[in-house]
C-alpha positions as CSV (number, residue, x, y, z in Angstrom):
1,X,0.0,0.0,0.0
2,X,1.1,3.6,-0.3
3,X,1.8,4.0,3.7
4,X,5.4,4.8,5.1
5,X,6.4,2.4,7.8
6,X,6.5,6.2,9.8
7,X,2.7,7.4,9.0
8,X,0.6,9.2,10.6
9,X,-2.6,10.8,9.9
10,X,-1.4,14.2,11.5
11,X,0.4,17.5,10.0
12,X,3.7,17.8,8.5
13,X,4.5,21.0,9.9
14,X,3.7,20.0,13.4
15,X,7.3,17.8,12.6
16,X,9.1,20.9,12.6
17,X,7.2,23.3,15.5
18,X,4.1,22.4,18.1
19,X,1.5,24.5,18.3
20,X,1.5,27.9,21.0
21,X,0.6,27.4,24.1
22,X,-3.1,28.3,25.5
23,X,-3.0,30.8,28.5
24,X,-3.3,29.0,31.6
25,X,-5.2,31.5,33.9
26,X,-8.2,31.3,34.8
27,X,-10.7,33.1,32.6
28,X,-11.5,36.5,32.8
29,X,-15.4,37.1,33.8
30,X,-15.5,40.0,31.6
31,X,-13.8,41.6,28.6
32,X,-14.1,44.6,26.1
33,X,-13.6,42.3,23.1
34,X,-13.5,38.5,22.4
35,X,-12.7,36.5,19.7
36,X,-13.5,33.3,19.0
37,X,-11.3,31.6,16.6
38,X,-7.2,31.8,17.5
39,X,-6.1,31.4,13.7
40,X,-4.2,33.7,11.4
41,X,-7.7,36.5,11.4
42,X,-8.2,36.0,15.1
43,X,-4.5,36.7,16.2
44,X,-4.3,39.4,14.3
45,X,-6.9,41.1,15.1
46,X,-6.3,40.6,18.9
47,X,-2.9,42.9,18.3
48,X,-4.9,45.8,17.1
49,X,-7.4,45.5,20.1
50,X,-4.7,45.3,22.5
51,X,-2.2,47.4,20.8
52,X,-5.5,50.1,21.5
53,X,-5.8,49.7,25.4
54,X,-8.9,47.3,24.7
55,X,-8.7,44.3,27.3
56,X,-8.9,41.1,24.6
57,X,-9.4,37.1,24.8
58,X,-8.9,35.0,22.0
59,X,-11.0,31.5,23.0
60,X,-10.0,28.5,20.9
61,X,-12.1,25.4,20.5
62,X,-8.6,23.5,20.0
63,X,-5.1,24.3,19.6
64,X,-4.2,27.5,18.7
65,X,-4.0,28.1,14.4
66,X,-5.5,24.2,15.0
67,X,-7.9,24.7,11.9
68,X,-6.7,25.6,8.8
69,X,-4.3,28.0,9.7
70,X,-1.9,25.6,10.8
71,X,-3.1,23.1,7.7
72,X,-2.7,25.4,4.8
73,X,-0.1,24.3,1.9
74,X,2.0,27.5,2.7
75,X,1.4,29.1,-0.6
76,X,1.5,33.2,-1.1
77,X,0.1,34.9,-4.4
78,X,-2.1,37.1,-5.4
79,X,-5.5,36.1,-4.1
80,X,-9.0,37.8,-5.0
81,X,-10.8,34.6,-7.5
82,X,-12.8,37.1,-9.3
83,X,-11.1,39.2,-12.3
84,X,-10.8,43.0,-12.3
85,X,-13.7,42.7,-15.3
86,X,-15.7,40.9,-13.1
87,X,-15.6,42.6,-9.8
88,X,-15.9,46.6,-12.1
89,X,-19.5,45.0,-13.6
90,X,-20.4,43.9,-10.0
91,X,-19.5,46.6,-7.7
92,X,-18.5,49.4,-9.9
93,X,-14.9,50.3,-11.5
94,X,-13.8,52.3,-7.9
95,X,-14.8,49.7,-5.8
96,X,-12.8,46.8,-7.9
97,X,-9.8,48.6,-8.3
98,X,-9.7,48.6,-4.4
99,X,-10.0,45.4,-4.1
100,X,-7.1,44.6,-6.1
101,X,-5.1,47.4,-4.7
102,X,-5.8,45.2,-1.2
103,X,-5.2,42.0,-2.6
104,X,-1.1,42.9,-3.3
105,X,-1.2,44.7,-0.5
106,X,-1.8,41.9,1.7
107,X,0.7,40.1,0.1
108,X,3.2,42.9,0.7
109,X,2.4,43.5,4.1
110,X,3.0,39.7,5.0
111,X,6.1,39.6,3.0
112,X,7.3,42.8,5.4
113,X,6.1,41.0,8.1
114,X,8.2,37.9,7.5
115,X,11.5,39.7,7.0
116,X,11.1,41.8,10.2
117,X,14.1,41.0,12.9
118,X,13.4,37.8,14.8
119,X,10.5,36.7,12.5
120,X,11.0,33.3,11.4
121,X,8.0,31.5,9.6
122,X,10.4,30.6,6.7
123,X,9.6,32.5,4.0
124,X,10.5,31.6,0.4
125,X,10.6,34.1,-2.5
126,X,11.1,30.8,-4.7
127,X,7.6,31.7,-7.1
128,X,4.8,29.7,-8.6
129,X,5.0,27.5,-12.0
130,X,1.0,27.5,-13.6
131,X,0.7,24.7,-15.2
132,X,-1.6,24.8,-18.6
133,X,-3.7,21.2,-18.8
134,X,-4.4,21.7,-22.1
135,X,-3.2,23.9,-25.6
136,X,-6.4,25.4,-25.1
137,X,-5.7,26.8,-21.9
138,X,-2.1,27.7,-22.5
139,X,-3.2,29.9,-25.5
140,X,-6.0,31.4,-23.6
141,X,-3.6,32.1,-21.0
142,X,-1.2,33.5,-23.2
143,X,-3.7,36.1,-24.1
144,X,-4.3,37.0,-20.4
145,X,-1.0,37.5,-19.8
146,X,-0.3,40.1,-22.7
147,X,-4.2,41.7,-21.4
148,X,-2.9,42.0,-17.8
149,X,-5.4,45.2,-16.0
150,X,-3.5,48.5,-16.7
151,X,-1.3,49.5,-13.0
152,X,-1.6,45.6,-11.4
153,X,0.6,44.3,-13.8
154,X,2.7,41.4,-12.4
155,X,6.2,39.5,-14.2
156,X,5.2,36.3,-15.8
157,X,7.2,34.6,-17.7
158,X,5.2,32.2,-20.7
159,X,7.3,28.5,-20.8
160,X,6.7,27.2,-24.5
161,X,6.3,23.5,-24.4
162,X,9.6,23.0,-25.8
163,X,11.1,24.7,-22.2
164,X,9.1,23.0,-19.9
165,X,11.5,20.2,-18.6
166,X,13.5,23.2,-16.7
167,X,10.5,24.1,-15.4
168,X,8.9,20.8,-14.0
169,X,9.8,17.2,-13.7
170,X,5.8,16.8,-15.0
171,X,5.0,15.6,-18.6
172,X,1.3,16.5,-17.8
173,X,1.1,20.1,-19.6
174,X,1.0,21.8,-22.7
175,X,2.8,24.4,-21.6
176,X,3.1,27.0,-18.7
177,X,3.8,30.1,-16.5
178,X,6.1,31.3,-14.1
179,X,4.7,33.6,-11.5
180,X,8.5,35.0,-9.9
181,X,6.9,37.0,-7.6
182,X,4.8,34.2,-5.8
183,X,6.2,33.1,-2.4
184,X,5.8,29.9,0.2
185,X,5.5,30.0,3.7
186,X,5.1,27.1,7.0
187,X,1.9,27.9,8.1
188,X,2.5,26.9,11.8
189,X,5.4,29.2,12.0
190,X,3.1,31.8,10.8
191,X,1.1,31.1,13.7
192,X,3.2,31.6,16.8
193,X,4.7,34.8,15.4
194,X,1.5,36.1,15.1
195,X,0.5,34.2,18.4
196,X,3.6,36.1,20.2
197,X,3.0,39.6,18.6
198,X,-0.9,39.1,20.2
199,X,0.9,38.6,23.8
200,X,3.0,41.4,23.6
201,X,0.4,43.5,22.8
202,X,-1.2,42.4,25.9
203,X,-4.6,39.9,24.2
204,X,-4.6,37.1,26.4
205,X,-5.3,33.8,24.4
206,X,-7.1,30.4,25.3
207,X,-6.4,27.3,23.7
208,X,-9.7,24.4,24.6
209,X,-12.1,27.2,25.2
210,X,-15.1,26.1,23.2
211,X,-17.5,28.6,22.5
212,X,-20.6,26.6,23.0
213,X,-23.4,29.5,23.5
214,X,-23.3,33.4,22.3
215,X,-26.0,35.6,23.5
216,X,-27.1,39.0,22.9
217,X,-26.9,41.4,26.3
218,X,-28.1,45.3,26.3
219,X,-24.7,45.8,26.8
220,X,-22.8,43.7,24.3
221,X,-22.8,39.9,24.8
222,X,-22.8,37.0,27.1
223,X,-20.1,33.9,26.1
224,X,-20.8,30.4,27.6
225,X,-17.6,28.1,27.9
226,X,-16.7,24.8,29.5
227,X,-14.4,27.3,32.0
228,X,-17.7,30.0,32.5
229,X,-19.2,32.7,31.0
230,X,-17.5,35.9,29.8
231,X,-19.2,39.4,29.3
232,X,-17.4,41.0,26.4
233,X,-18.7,44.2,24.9
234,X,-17.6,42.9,21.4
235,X,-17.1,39.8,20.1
236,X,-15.5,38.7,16.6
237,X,-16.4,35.6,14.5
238,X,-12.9,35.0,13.2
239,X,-13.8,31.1,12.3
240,X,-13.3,30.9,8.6
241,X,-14.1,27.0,7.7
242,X,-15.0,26.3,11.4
243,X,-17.6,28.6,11.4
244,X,-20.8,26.8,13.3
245,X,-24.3,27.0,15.0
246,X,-23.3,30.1,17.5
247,X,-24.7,32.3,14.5
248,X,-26.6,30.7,12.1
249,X,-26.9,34.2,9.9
250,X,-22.8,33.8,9.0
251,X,-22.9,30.2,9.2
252,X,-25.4,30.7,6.1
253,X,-23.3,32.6,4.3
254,X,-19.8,30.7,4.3
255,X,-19.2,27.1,2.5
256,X,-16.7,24.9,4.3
257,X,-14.8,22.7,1.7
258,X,-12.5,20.0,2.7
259,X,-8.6,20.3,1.6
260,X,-6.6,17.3,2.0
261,X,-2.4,17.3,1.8
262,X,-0.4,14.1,1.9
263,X,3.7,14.5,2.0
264,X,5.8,12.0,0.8
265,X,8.4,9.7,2.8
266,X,12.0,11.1,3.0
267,X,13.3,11.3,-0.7
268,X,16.5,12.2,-2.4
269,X,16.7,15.9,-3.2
270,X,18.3,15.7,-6.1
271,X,14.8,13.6,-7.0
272,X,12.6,16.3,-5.8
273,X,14.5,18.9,-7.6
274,X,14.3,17.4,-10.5
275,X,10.5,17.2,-10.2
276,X,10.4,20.5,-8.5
277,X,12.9,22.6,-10.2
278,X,14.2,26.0,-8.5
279,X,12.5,24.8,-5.5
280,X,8.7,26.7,-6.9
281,X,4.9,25.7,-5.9
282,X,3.6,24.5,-8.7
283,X,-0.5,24.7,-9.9
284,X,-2.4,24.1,-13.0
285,X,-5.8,25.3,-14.7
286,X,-7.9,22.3,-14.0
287,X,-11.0,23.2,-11.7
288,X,-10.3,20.4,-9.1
289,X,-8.1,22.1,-7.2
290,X,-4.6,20.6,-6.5
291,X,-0.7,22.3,-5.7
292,X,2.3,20.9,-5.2
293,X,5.7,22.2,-3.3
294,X,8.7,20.7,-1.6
295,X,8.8,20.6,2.0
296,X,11.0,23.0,3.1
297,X,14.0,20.6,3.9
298,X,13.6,19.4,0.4
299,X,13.6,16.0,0.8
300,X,9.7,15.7,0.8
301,X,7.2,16.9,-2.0
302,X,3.5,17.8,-0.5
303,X,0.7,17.5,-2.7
304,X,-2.4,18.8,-1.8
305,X,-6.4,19.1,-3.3
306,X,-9.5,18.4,-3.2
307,X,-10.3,15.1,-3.0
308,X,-13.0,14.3,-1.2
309,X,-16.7,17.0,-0.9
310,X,-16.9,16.0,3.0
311,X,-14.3,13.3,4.2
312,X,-13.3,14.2,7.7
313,X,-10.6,11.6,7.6
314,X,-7.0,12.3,5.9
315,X,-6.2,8.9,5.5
316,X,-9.3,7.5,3.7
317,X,-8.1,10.3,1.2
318,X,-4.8,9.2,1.0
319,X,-5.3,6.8,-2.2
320,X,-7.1,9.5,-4.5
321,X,-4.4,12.1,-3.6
322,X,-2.0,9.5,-4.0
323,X,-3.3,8.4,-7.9
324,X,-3.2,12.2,-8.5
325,X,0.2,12.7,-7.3
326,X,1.3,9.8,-9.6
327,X,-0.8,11.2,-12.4
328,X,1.3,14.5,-12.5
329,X,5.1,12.6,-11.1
330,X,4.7,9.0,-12.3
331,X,8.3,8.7,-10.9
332,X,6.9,8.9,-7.5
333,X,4.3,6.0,-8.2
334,X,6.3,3.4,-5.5
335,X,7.0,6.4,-3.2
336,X,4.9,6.0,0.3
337,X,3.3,8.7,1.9
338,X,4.5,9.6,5.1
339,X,1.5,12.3,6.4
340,X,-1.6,12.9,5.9
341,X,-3.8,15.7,7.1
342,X,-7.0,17.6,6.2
343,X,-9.0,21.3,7.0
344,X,-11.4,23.3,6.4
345,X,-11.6,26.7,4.0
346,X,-14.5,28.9,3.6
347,X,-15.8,29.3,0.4
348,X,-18.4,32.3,-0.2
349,X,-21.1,32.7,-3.3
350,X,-19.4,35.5,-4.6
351,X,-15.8,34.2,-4.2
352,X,-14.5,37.5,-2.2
353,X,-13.7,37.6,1.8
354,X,-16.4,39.8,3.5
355,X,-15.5,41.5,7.4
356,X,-18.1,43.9,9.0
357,X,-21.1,43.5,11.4
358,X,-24.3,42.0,11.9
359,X,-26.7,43.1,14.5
360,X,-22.7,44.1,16.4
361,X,-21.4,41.0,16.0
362,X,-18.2,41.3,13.9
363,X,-16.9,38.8,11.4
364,X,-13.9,38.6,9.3
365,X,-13.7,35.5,7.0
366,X,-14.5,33.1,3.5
367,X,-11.3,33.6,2.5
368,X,-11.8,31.3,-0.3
369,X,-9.1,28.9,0.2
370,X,-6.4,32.1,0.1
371,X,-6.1,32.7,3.8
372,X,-2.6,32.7,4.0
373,X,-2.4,36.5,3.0
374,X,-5.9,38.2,3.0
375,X,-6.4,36.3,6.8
376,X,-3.4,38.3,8.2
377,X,-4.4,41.5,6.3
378,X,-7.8,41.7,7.0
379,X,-7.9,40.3,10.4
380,X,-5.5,43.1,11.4
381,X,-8.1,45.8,9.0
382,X,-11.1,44.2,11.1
383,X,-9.8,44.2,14.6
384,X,-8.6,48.1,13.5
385,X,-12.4,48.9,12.9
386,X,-13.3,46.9,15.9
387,X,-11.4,50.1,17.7
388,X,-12.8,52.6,15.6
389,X,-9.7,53.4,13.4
390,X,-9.8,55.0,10.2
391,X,-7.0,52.6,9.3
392,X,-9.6,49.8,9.5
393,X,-11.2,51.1,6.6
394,X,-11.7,48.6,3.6
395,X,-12.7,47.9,0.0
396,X,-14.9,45.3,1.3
397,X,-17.0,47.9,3.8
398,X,-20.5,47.9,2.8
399,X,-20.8,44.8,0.6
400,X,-23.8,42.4,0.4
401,X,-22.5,38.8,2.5
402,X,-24.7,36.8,0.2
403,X,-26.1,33.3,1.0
404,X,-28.5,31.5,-1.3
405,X,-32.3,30.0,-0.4
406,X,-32.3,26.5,1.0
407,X,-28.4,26.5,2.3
408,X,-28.4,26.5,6.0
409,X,-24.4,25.7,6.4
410,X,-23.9,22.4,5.0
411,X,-22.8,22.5,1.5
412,X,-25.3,19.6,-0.1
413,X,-24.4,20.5,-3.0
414,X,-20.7,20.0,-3.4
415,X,-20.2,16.0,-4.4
416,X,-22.5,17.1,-7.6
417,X,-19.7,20.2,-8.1
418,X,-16.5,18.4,-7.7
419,X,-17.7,15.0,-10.2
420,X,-18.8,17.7,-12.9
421,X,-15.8,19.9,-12.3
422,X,-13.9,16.1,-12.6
423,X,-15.5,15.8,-15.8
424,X,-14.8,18.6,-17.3
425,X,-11.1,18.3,-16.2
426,X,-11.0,14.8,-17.9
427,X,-12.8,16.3,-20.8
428,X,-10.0,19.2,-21.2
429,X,-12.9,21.5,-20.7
């Protein structure tokens, strides 16, 4: 079978760093904000509160960044789904350009973030090969590339199939893009320097706090917890793909989808640079999601994607990711797979991240499977407006959170999605 005598069913990057440690005292009866959710939104936001005098708890159902924040692939780019086209005949030419403007400077601000003195989440400015799946796609592409929006243009560089062995160790595309700028990250490391810049700012942060009852008070809200109730006068939804029954209006409005990442045993490295040349992430156009980067040792390659609409257990999907992996590196088809793991990200309808308020209650989340930048930059926009701060300002203020009739927070729909996005991938669609 395709198990390493080593597996486990757990996180790579919990090899390399554990998760912070929860605060130990006892909980606070009271509190001017509380967040539920300690992942990349909620951490960040906690700074700002704290940073602005505001007493702040952070209450975690498990470890701290234990959801997807700790389970992401590590991948940076540019990260709004919708095109500039798109979001100008939706919301207006202003509102759009905004919204890209934000979505490089998110990137931006986590790349300053990860060079700062003593930050160490081990960033790599190694870039992204794009992968086309078919001649179809490549010469589309190619078109996009030359018709990139006027003042967001980014370096690509277009790999004829004649060049693509440089490129990728994969005889699976018709041709490809290098995005330079693109960058790779370890999500857990992410986590505790974002956990530690929350404690010095003085946020107090609880890991095994389940939030298991929120009510509405004249003066703010009551929290119920396993350790008591807290009184906080303002409390942020910052739980992205985790996002359950304590408020069924947001849990209406964001779609959980499953993404599953094996890594391989221990490899040679001269194996995985050959398949992974100049050490990149590497994508491609089909709709089934799937990426691909080394570890950052470079003796494993970690493949992650969708496989599965609502499997809660990694290593039942280990045999699809598996056949995929093969399918893009037959080289690797005797390799065994060493870990397996699996989270949750939040899809929305309209494919953009939403922050704001509902009836008080603050949200920041449906990142749309690109956390890993927009999560840091707009949890630290929301818990700015949290404290009234014109900083905290976004492109995002104002905008409809849309949910559609009949969806009440479990996605019924998705296993019809994924076969016919399947098919069309098979198809070359």
């Amino acid at each position: 079978m395709s198990f390493a005598p080593d597996y486990a069913p757990t996180c790579l990057w919990a090899d390399d760093v554990a998760h912070p440690a929860g605060s130990t005292a006892a909980l606070p009866r009271a509190a001017d904000v509380v967040i539920v959710g300690a992942g990349y939104t909620g951490l960040s936001a906690a700074r700002e509160t704290a940073l602005a005098g505001r007493s702040t708890l952070v209450l975690d159902a498990g470890p701290i960044g234990g959801g997807c924040s700790s389970r992401n692939g590590g991948q940076v780019a540019f990260s709004l789904k919708p095109e500039l086209g798109a979001l100008a005949r939706r919301h207006g030419t202003a509102t759009a350009t905004r919204l890209y403007r934000e979505g490089f400077e998110a990137i931006a601000e986590l790349r300053a973030l990860a060079r700062l003195p003593g930050v160490d989440v081990d960033w790599r400015d190694d870039g992204c090969f794009f992968g086309a799946h078919t001649r179809r796609h490549f010469e589309r592409l190619k078109r996009a590339v030359d018709a990139q929006p006027r003042g967001f243009e980014v370096p690509i560089r277009v790999i004829e199939p004649a060049a693509l062995a440089a490129q990728t160790g994969s005889r699976l595309y018709h041709g490809g893009f290098v995005y330079p700028e693109d960058a790779a990250l370890q999500p857990l490391r992410l986590v505790n320097v974002l956990h530690s810049r929350a404690l010095e700012a003085g946020a107090v942060v609880y890991a095994g706090c389940e939030v298991r009852a929120l009510e509405r008070t004249g003066a703010g809200f009551v929290l119920e917890t396993p350790q008591g109730s807290v009184r906080a006068r303002q409390v942020l939804l910052a739980t992205n793909g985790y996002t359950g029954p304590l408020s069924p209006w947001h849990r209406r409005r964001v779609i959980p989808i499953g993404s599953y990442i094996i890594a391989t045993e221990l490899l040679e490295p001269a194996l995985v640079a050959r398949l992974l040349p100049h050490g990149r992430n590497l994508v491609d156009t089909r709709h089934v999601v799937m990426y691909v980067r080394p570890s950052p040792d470079g003796r494993r390659v970690v493949f992650g994607g969708r496989a599965s609409a609502a499997e809660t257990d990694a290593t039942a999907c280990v045999p699809r990711l598996k056949s995929m992996l093969t399918e893009l590196f037959p080289e690797l088809e005797r390799v065994r797979i060493s870990r397996a793991w699996m989270g949750f990200v939040a899809y929305t309808f309209d494919t953009l991240p939403h922050l704001g308020a509902q009836d008080g209650l603050f949200h920041c989340m449906g990142y749309c499977g690109q956390g890993v930048p927009l999560a840091t930059y707009y949890g630290r926009r929301i818990g700015l407006k949290m404290v009234g701060a014109a900083e905290g300002a976004t492109a995002l203020d104002g905008l409809r959170f849309p949910t559609r009739p009949f969806y009440s927070g479990r996605p019924w729909f998705l296993p019809a999605a994924i076969m016919t996005y399947r098919l069309r991938d098979a198809l070359g669609w």
